[in-house]
C-alpha positions as a Markdown table, in Angstrom:
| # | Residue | x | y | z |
|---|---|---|---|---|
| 1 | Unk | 16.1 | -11.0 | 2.6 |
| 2 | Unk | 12.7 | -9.7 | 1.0 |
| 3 | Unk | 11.0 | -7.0 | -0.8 |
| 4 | Unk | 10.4 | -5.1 | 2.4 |
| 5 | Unk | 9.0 | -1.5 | 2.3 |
| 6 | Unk | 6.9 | 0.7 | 4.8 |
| 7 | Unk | 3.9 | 2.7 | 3.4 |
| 8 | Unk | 2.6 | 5.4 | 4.9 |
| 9 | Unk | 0.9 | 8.9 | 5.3 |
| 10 | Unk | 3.5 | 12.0 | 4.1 |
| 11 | Unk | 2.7 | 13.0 | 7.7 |
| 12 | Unk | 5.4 | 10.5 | 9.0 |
| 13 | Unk | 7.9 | 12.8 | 7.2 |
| 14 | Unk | 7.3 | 15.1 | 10.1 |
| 15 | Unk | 6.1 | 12.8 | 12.6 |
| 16 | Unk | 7.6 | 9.7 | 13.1 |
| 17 | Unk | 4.4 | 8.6 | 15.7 |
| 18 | Unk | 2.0 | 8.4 | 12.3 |
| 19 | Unk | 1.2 | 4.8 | 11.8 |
| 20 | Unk | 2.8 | 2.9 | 9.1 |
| 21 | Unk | 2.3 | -0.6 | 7.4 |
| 22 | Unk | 5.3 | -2.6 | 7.0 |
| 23 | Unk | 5.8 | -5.3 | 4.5 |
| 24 | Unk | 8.5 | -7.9 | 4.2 |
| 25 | Unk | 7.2 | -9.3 | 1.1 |
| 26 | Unk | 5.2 | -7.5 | -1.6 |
| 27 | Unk | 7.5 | -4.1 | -1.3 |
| 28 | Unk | 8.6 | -3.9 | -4.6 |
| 29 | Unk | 7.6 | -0.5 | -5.9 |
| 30 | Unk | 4.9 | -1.8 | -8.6 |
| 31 | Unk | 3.6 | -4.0 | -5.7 |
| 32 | Unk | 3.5 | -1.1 | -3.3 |
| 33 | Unk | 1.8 | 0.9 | -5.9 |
| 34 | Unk | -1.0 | -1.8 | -6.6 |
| 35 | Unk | -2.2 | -1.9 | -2.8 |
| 36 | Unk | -2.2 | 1.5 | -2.7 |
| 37 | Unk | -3.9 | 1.9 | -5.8 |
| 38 | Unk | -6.6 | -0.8 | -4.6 |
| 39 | Unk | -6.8 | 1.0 | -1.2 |
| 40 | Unk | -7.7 | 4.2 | -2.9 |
| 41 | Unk | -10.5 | 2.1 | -5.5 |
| 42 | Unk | -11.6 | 1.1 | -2.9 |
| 43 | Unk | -11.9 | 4.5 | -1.3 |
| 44 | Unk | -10.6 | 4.1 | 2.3 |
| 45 | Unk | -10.3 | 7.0 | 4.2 |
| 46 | Unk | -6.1 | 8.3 | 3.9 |
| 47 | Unk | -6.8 | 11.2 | 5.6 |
| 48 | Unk | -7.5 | 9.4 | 9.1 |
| 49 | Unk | -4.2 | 7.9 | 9.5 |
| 50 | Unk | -4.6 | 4.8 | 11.7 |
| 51 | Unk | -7.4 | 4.0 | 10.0 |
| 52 | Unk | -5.4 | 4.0 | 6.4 |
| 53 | Unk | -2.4 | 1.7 | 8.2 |
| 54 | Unk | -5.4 | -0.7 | 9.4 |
| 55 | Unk | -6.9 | -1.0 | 5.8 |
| 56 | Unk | -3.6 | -0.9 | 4.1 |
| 57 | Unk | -2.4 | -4.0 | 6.3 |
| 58 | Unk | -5.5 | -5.8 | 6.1 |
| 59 | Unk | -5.5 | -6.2 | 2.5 |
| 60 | Unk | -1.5 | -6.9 | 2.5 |
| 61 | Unk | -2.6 | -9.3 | 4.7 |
| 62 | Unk | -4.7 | -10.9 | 2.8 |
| 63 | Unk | -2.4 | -11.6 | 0.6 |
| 64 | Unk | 0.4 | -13.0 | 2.3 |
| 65 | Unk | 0.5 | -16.7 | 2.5 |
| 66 | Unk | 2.7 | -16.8 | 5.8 |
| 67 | Unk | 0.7 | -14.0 | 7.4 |
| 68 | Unk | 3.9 | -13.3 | 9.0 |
| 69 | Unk | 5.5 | -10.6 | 7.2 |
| 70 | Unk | 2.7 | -7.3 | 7.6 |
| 71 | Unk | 3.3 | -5.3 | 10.4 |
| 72 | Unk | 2.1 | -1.9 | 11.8 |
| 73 | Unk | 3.3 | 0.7 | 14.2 |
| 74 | Unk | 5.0 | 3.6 | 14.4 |
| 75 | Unk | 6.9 | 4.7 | 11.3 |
| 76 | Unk | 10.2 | 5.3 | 13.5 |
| 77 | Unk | 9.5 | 1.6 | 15.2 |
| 78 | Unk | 9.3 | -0.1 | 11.9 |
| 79 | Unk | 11.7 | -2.2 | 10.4 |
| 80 | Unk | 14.6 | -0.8 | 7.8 |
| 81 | Unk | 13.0 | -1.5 | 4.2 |
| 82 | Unk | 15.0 | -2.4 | 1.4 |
| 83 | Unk | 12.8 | -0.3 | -1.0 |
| 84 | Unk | 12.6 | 2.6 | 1.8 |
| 85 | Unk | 9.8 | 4.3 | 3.3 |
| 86 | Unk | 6.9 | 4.9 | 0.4 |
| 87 | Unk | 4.3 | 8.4 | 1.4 |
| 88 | Unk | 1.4 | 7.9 | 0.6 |
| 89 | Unk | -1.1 | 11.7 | 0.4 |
| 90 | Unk | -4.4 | 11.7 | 1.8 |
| 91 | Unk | -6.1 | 10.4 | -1.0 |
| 92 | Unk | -4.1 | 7.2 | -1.3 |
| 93 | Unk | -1.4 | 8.7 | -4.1 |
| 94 | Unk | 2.3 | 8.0 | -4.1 |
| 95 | Unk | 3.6 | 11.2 | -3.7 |
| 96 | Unk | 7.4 | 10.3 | -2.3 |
| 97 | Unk | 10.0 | 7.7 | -1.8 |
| 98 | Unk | 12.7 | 7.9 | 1.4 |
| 99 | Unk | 15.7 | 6.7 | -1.3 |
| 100 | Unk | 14.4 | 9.1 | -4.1 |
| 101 | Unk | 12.9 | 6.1 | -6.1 |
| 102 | Unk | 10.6 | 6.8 | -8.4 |
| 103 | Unk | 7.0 | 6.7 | -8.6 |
| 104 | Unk | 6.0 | 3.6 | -10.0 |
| 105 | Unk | 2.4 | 3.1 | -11.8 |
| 106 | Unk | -0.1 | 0.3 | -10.2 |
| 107 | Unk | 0.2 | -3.2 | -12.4 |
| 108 | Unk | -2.9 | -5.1 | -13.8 |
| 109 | Unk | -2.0 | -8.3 | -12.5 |
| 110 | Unk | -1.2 | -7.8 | -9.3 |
| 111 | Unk | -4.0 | -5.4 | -9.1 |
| 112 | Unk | -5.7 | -8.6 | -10.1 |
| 113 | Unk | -4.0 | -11.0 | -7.4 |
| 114 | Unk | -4.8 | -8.6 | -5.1 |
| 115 | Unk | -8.5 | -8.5 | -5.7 |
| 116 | Unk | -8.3 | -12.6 | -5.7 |
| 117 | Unk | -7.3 | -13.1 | -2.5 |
| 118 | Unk | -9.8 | -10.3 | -0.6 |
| 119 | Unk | -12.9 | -11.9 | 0.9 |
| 120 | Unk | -15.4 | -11.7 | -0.6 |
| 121 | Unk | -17.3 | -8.5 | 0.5 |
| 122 | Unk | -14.2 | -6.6 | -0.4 |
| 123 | Unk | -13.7 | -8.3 | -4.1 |
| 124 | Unk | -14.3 | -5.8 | -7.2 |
| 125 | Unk | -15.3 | -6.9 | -10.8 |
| 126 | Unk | -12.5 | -6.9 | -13.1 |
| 127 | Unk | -13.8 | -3.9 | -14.9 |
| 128 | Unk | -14.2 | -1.9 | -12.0 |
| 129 | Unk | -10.5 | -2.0 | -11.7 |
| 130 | Unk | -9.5 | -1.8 | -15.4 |
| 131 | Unk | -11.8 | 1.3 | -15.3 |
| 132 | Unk | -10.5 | 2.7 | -12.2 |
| 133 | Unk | -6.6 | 2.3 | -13.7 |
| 134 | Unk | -7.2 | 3.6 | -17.3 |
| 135 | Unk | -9.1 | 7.2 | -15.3 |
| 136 | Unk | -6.0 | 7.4 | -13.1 |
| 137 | Unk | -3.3 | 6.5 | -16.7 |
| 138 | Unk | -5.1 | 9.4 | -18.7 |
């Protein structure tokens, strides 16, 4: 039972040793698609690919009530998601599904839920994320 999913780097297509992020809850695809949007307003680095599975996690994290259900490792080590395996390019964008899903579009309010539950450092204004969705919607 869950929303589970693994996001990671298109890399993992090709190598299965490329750290991924897996999540038990939060895997639907427009919740998938709001971390990684926030990820990539935030501007983490995708292109170093432990680093991305670190950030990716820690905000997940964040907003998990258990703090049970994010794990990282090793795409091939990771658990079997019922949403599949989500790629992610090097500039944080959904670029693939494993079961040919398709690309869903970040949601406001969980975009919003998201930011909520970061500390503090890592919080955004509200327009700063409107903004940053209406650039990426046009």
């Amino acid at each position: 039972m869950g929303e589970k999913s693994i996001i990671a780097n298109i890399k993992a297509k090709t190598d299965s040793d490329t750290p991924g992020v897996y999540l038990h809850w939060m895997g639907t695809p427009s919740e998938v698609a709001s971390l990684v949007a926030y990820c990539k307003i935030q501007d983490f680095r995708g292109f170093q690919y432990d680093y991305m599975a670190a950030r990716l996690a820690q905000v997940a994290y964040n907003c998990e009530d258990s703090k049970l259900s994010v794990g990282t490792g090793p795409v091939s080590g990771l658990a079997m998601p019922d949403y599949g395996t989500w790629y992610v390019d090097d500039e944080w964008n959904i670029v693939e599904n494993s079961e040919g899903r398709p690309i869903p579009k970040p949601d406001l309010v969980t975009m919003l839920m998201i930011n909520a539950q970061q500390p503090e450092w890592l919080k955004m204004s509200r327009i700063e994320i409107v903004d940053a969705l209406m650039e990426g919607w046009q």
